[in-house]
VOTORBA-268748 format. One record per residue (C-alpha): x negated, y, z negated; residue in one letter; chain. Coordinates in steps of 0.05 Angstrom, whole numbers. Layout:
BEGIN
u, v, w, residu, chaine
X, Y, Z, A, A
...
REM end
This chain:
BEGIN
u, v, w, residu, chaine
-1801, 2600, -1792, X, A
-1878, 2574, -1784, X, A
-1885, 2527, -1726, X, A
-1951, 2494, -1712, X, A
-1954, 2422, -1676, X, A
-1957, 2369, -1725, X, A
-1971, 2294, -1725, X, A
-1934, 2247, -1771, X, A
-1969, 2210, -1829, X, A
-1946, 2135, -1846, X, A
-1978, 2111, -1897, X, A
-1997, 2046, -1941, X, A
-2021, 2040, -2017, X, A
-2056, 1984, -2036, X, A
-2033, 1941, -2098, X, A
-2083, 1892, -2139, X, A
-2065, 1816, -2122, X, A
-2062, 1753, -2148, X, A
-2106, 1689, -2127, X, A
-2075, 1653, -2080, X, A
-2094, 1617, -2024, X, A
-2070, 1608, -1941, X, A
-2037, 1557, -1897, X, A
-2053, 1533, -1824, X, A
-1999, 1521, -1774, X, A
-2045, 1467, -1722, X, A
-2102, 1504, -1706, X, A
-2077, 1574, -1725, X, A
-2080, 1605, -1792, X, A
-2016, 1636, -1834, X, A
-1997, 1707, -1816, X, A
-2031, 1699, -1746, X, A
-1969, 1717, -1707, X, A
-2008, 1731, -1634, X, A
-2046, 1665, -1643, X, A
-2106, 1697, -1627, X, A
-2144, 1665, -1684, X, A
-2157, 1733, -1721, X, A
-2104, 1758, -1780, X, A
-2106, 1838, -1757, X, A
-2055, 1900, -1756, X, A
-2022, 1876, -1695, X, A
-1991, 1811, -1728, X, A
-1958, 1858, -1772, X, A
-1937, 1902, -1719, X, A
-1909, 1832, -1679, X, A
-1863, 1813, -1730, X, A
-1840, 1890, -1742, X, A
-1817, 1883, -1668, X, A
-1788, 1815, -1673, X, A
-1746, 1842, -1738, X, A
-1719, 1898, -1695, X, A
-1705, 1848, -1637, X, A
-1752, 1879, -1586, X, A
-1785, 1819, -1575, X, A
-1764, 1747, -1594, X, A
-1821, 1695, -1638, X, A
-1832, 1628, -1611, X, A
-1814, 1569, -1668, X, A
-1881, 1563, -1679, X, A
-1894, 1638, -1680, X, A
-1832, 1642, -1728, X, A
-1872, 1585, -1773, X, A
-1935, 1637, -1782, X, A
-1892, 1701, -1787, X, A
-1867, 1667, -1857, X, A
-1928, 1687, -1894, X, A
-1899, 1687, -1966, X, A
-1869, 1623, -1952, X, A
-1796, 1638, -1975, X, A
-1763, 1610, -1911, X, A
-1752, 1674, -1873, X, A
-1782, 1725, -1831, X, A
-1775, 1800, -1855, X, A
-1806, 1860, -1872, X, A
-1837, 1827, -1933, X, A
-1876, 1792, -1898, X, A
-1905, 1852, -1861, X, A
-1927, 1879, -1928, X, A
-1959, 1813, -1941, X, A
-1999, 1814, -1881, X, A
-2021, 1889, -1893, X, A
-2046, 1868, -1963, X, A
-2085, 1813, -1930, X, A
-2112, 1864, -1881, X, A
-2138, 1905, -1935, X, A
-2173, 1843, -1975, X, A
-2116, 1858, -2032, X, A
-2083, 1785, -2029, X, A
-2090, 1726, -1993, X, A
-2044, 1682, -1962, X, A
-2006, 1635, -1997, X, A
-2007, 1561, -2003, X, A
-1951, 1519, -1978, X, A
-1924, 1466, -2009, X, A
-1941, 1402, -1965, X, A
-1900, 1356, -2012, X, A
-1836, 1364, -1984, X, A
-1819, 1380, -1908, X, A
-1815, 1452, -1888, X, A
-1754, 1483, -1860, X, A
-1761, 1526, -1795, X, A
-1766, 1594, -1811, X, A
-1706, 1627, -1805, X, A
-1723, 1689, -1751, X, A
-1655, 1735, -1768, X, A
-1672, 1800, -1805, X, A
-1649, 1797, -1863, X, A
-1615, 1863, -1891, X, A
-1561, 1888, -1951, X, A
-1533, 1939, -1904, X, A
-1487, 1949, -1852, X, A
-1491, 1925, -1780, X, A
-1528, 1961, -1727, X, A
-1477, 2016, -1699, X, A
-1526, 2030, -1637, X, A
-1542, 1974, -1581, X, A
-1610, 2025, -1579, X, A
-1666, 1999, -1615, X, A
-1725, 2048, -1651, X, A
-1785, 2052, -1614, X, A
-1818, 2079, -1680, X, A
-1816, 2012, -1726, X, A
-1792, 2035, -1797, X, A
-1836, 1988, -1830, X, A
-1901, 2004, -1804, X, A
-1909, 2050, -1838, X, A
-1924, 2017, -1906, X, A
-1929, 2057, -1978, X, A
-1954, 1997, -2033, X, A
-1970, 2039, -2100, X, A
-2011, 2014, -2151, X, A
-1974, 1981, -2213, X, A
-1986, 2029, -2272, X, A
-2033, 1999, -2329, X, A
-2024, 2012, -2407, X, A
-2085, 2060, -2391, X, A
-2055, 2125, -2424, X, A
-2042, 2176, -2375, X, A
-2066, 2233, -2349, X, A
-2009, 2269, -2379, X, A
-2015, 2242, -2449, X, A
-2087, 2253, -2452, X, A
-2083, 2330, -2416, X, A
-2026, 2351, -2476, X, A
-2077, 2322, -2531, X, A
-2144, 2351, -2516, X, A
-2120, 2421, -2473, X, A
-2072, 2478, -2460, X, A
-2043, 2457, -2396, X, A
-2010, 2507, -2350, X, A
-1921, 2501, -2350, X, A
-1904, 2435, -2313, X, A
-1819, 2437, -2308, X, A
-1799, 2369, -2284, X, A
-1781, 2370, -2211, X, A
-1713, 2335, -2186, X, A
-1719, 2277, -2142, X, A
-1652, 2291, -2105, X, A
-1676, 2349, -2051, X, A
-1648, 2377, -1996, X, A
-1681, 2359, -1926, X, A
-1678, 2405, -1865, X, A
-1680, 2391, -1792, X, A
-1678, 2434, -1739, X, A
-1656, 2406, -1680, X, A
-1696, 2447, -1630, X, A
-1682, 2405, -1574, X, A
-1612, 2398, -1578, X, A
-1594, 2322, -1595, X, A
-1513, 2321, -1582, X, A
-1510, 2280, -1649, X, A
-1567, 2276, -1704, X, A
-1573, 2221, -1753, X, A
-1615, 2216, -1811, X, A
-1650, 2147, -1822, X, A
-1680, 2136, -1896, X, A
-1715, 2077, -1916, X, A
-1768, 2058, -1976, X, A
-1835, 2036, -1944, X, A
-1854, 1986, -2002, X, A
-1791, 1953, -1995, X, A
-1765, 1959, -1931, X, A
-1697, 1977, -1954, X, A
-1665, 2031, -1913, X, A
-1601, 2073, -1941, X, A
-1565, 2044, -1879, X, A
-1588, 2005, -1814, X, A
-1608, 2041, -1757, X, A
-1597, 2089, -1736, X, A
-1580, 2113, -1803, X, A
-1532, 2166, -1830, X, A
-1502, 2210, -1774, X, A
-1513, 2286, -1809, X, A
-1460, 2339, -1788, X, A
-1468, 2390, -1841, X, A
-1516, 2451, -1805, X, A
-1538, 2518, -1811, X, A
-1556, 2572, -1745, X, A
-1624, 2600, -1761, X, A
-1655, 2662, -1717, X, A
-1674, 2626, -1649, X, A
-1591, 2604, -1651, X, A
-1622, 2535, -1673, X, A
-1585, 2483, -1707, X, A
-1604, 2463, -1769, X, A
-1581, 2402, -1799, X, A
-1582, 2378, -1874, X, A
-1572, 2331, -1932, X, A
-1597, 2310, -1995, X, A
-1642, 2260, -2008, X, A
-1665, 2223, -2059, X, A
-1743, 2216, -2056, X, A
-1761, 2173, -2112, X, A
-1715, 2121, -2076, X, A
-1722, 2136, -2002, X, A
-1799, 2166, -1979, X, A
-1793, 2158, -1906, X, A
-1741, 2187, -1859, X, A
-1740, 2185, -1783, X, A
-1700, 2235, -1738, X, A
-1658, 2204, -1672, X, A
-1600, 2223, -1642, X, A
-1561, 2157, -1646, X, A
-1589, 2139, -1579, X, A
-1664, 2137, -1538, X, A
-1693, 2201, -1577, X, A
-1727, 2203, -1648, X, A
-1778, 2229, -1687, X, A
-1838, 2188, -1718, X, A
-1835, 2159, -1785, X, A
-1834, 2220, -1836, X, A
-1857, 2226, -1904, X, A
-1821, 2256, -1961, X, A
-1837, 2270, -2018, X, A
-1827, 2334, -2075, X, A
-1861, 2382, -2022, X, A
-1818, 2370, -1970, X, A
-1766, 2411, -1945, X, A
-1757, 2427, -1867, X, A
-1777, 2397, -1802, X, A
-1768, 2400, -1729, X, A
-1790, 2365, -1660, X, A
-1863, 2396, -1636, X, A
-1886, 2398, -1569, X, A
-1917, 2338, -1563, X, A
-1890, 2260, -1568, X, A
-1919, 2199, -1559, X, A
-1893, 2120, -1544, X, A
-1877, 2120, -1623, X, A
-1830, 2172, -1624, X, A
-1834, 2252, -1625, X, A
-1880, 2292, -1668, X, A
-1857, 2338, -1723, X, A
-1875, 2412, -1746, X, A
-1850, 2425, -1819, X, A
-1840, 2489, -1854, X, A
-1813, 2515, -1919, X, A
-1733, 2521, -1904, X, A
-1731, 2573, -1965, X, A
-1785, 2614, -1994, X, A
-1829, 2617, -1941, X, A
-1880, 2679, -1940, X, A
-1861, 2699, -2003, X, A
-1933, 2696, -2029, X, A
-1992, 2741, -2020, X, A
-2057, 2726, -1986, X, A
-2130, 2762, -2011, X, A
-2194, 2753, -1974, X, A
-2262, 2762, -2013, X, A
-2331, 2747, -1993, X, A
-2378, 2715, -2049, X, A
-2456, 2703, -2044, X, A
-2482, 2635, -2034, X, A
-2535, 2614, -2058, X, A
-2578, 2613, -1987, X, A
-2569, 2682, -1985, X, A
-2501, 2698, -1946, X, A
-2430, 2714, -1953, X, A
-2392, 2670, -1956, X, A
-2313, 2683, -1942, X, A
-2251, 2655, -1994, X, A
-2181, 2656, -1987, X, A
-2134, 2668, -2045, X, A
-2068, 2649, -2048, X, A
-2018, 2669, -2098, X, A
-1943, 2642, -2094, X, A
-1878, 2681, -2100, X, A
-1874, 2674, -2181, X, A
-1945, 2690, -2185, X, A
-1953, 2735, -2247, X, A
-2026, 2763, -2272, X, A
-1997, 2782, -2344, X, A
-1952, 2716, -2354, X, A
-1979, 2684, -2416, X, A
-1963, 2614, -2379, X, A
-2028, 2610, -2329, X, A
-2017, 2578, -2262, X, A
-2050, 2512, -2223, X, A
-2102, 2524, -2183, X, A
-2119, 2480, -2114, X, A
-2191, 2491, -2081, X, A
-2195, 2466, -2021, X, A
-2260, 2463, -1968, X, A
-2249, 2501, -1892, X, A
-2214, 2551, -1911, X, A
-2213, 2580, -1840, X, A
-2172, 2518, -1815, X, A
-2111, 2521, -1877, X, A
-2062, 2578, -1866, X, A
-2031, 2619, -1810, X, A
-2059, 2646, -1753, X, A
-2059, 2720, -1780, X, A
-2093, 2696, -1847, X, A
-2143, 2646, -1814, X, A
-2181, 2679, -1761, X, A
-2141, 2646, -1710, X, A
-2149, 2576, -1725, X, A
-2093, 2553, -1769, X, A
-2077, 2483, -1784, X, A
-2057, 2464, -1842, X, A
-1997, 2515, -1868, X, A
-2013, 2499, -1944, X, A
-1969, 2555, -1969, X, A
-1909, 2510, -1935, X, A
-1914, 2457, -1977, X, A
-1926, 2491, -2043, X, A
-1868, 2539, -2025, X, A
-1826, 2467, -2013, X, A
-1852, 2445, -2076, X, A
-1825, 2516, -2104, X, A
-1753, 2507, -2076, X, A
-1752, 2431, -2098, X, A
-1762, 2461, -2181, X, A
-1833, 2458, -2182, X, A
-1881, 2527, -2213, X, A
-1924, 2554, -2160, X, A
-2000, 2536, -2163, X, A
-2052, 2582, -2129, X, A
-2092, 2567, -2063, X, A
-2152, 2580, -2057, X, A
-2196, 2569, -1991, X, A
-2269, 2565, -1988, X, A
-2301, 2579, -1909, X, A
-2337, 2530, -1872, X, A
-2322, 2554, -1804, X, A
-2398, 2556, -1788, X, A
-2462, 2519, -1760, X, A
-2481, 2503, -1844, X, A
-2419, 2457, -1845, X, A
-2442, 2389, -1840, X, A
-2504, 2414, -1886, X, A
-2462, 2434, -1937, X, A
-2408, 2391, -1942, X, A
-2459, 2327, -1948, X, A
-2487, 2307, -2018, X, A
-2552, 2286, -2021, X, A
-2541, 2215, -2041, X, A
-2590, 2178, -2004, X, A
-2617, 2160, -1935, X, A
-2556, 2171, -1889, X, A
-2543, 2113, -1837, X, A
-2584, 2119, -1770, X, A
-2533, 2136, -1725, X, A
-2514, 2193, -1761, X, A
-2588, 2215, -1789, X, A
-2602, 2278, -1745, X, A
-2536, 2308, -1756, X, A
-2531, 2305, -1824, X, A
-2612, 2310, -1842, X, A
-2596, 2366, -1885, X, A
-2558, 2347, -1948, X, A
-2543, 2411, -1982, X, A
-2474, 2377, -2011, X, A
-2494, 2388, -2088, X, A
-2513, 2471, -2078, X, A
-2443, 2468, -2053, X, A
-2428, 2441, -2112, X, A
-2458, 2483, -2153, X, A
-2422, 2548, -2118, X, A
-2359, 2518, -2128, X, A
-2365, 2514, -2203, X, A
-2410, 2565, -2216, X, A
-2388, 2626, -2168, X, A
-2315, 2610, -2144, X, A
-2281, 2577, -2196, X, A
-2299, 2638, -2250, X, A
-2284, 2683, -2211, X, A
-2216, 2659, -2196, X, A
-2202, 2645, -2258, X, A
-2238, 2720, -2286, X, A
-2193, 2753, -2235, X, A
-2125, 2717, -2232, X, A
-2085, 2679, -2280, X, A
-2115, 2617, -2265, X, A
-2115, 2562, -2317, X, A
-2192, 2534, -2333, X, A
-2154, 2465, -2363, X, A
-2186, 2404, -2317, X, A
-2120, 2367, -2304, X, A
-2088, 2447, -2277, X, A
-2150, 2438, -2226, X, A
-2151, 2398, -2158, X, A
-2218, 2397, -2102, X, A
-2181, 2381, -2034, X, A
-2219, 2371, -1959, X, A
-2221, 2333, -1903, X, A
-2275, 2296, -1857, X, A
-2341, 2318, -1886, X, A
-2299, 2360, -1933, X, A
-2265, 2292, -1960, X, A
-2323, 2264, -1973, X, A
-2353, 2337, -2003, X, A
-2283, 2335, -2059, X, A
-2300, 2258, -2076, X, A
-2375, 2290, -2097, X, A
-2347, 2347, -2128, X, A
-2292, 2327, -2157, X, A
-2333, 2260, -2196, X, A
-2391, 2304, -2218, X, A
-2344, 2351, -2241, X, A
-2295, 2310, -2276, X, A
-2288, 2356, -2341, X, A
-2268, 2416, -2292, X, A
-2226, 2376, -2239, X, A
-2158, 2330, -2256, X, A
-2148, 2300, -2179, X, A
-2182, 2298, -2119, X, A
-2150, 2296, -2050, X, A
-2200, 2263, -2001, X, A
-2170, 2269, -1922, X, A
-2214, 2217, -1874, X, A
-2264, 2221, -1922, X, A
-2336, 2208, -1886, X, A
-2352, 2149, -1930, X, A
-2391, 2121, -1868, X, A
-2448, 2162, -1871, X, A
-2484, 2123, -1928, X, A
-2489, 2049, -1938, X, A
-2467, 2003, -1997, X, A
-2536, 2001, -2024, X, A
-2532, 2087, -2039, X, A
-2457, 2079, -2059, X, A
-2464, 2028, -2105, X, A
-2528, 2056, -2137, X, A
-2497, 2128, -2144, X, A
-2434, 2097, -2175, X, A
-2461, 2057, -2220, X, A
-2473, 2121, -2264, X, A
-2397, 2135, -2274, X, A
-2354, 2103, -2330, X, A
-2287, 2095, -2281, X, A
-2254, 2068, -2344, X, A
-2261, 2148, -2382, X, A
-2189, 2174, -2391, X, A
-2216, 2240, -2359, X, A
-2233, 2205, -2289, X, A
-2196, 2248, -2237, X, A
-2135, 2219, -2203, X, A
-2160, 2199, -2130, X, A
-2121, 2209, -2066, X, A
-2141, 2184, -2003, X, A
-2124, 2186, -1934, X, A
-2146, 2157, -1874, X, A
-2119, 2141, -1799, X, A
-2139, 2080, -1751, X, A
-2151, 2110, -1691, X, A
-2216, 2146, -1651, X, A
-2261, 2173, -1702, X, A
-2210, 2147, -1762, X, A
-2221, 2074, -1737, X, A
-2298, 2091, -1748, X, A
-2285, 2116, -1818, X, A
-2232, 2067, -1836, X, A
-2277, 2006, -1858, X, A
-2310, 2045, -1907, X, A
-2255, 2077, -1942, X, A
-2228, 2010, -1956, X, A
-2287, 1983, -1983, X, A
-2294, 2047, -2026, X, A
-2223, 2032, -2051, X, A
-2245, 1961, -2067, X, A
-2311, 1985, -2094, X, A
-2279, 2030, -2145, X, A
-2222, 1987, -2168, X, A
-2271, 1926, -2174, X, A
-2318, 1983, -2218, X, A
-2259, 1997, -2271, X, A
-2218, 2050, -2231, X, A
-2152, 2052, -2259, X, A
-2102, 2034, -2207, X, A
-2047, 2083, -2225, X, A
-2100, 2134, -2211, X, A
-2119, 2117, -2138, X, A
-2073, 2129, -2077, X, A
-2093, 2105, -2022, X, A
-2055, 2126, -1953, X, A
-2072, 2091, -1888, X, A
-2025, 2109, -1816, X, A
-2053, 2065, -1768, X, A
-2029, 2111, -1711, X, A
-2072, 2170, -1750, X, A
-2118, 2217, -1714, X, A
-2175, 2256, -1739, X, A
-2146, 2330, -1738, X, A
-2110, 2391, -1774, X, A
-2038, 2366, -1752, X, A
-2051, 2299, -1785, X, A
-2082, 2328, -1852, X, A
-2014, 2384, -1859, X, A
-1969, 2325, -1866, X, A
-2012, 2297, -1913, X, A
-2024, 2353, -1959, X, A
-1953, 2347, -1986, X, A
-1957, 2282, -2011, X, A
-2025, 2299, -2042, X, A
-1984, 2359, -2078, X, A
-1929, 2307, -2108, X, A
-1972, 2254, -2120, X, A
-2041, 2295, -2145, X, A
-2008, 2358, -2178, X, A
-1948, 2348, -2211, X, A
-1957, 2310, -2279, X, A
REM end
């Protein structure tokens, strides 16, 4: 079992909203819980702890934490204030022609009572999934099965078995499931108390149960008592996790790893010639039921910084990301394997190549990224790696089999690619994308050359954190959501993913790359 320190992902997904229009309680605004005069995050976060009674609202605190207005104070109003946070909705207007009621400031909840007097520190509901409503837009899958020969794509079961090793030995584990758009947990905290376990090598438990993740697509770990994990995604490419080294005041961080299947594929390392005259180093990846004869050709994933997505022993040291993991959970979950493939930019050319040459780039960030050599990138992408993957392995050359993945400047690198390549790409995974290096000006004059509304635009994930150089990038990647929505976008094709708590690093991207696998890849 694969065990690399990992940081959890919580995530939001923004929804288009209607026109509404806000309140004021006295001198405050609706939604402005603190009374600080500013509608942020941390109103959000205020009535999360109110609604899990570690702190208590004032009346008139209570009065603003009603932000839809329906007379009480839950997680629904959380989600209302995140979608005002994200310029999605505004506040609504209350009705001033009859008196309002106090708030009532009791959780309100289906399930049954609390069995613990001990409270999460990690608050369910901040991490908040809101998915786009799909449009009558046809889909990616009914356009991919009328215009090309797609690779095999056998529908994957929602009900999957989750692993977790308790590597610290909790006396009692309990499994807590919850759905982050609604708030609905399977039962209150701390959830259901798992005894069914497996002994693996280290003389580990490891404890199990099925869940159903088109229903539930967040779990937290505890033992019952004053230990649990962060909020956890999961999703089709999930499958085991355990308690890494490090914690932090929202709960302890996770590792994951593949609780069945894992190393059964086979790693190749090749060097191809870019086009300034070097070697440059890929990584392929070929899963378990990898077969070069099969008349069924397999998905393909290409993904930037290569040297930071395996193991140790197949990444020159550096490590990161354990790809194989998820597909290999994918695998044991129903899904077909797709191949890996890892292009190198462990070198002093990174920020060079992995920036398009869209424009001026801001001043603070003009010497470092002077050099825009993003679109010869581009180029050797298409031109060099992807025919020779697809010469020498049973790769399928249909756009929607084909996904551009990276993070950082790599993020921002797959948006470029994957748009000016939209006939050879069918989604695009962009991790803390570097949005923030050009202005609106040379965004919206380079998009204005894309048709958003073409049924072959690639499906777009993106992620992003809120904190150190994520809180930099942040803005921008919501006003590139907005941009592209508000430019014909279809919303059933963008996911966007925000954690607040989210750092800028290799542990925070391997949690997402699963979700980028269920969401991106399978049709």
């Amino acid at each position: 079992m694969k065990r690399v320190t990992a940081i959890l992902l919580s995530l939001f997904l923004v929804f288009g909203g209607m026109q509404v229009f806000a309140r004021s309680y006295n001198e405050y605004k609706n939604g402005d819980v603190n009374m600080d005069k500013n509608l942020t995050i941390k109103d959000a976060t205020l009535i999360q702890r109110h609604i899990v009674h570690l702190v208590t609202l004032t009346g008139e605190q209570a009065q603003l934490a009603d932000t839809n207005l329906d007379g009480m104070v839950n997680i629904m109003d959380v989600t209302k204030i995140q979608k005002v946070v994200a310029q999605i909705e505004e506040m609504p207007i209350e009705d001033t022609t009859q008196p309002t009621a106090p708030a009532s400031t009791e959780p309100q909840t289906t399930t049954e009572p609390q069995t613990t007097t001990q409270e999460p520190t990690t608050l369910p509901t901040e991490t908040q999934t809101i998915t786009h409503e799909a449009t009558t837009v046809p889909t990616e899958t009914q356009t991919a099965t009328q215009t090309e020969a797609t690779a095999p794509n056998p529908a994957v079961k929602s009900n999957i078995d989750i692993y977790f090793t308790n590597n610290k030995n909790w006396s009692k584990v309990y499994f807590f499931l919850y759905n982050s758009q609604t708030g609905d947990g399977e039962k209150a905290w701390p959830g259901a108390q798992i005894t069914k376990y497996t002994t693996n090598d280290y003389g580990e438990k490891t404890y199990f149960s099925t869940v159903d993740v088109d229903k539930y697509d967040r779990i937290i770990f505890n033992n019952g008592s004053n230990q649990q994990t962060v909020n956890i995604p999961v999703n089709k490419a999930s499958s085991g996790f355990f308690i890494s080294d490090s914690s932090n005041s929202k709960g302890m961080l996770v590792g994951t790893y593949a609780n069945t299947g894992a190393d059964g594929g086979k790693i190749t390392k090749t060097y191809l010639k870019y086009p300034s005259g070097y070697n440059k180093k890929i990584w392929i990846w070929t899963p378990a039921d990898y077969k070069a004869s099969s008349a069924d050709k397999f998905k393909t994933v290409y993904l930037m910084d290569g040297q930071n997505l395996f193991d140790e022993d197949h990444s020159d040291g550096y490590g990161g990301w354990e790809v194989t993991d998820a597909v290999e959970s994918m695998m044991s979950n129903g899904a077909r394997g797709v191949i890996i493939v890892g292009i190198d930019n462990g070198n002093s050319k990174r920020d060079s190549e992995l920036t398009p040459d869209l424009g001026k780039v801001i001043p603070s960030y003009a010497n470092e990224f002077s050099s825009r050599t993003g679109k010869q990138f581009s180029e050797f992408v298409v031109n060099t790696v992807m025919p020779y993957v697809q010469e020498n392995y049973n790769s399928s050359p249909a756009r929607v089999d084909n996904s551009i993945v990276g993070s950082s400047s790599g993020g921002l690198e797959a948006f470029y690619i994957g748009l000016e390549n939209k006939d050879k790409f069918g989604s695009i995974g962009a991790l803390s994308p570097a949005f923030l290096l050009f202005d609106s000006n040379v965004w919206n004059s380079y998009l204005a050359k894309f048709d958003f509304t073409a049924e072959d635009i690639p499906k777009l994930y993106i992620y992003n954190g809120n904190v150190g150089l994520e809180n930099e990038l942040y803005p921008d990647v919501i006003s590139m959501n907005k941009r592209l929505l508000s430019g014909g976008y279809s919303p059933d094709k963008i996911k966007l993913s925000i954690e607040e708590n989210g750092e800028h690093n290799e542990a925070w991207w391997r949690i997402v790359f699963p979700e980028f696998l269920s969401w991106g890849i399978l049709r």
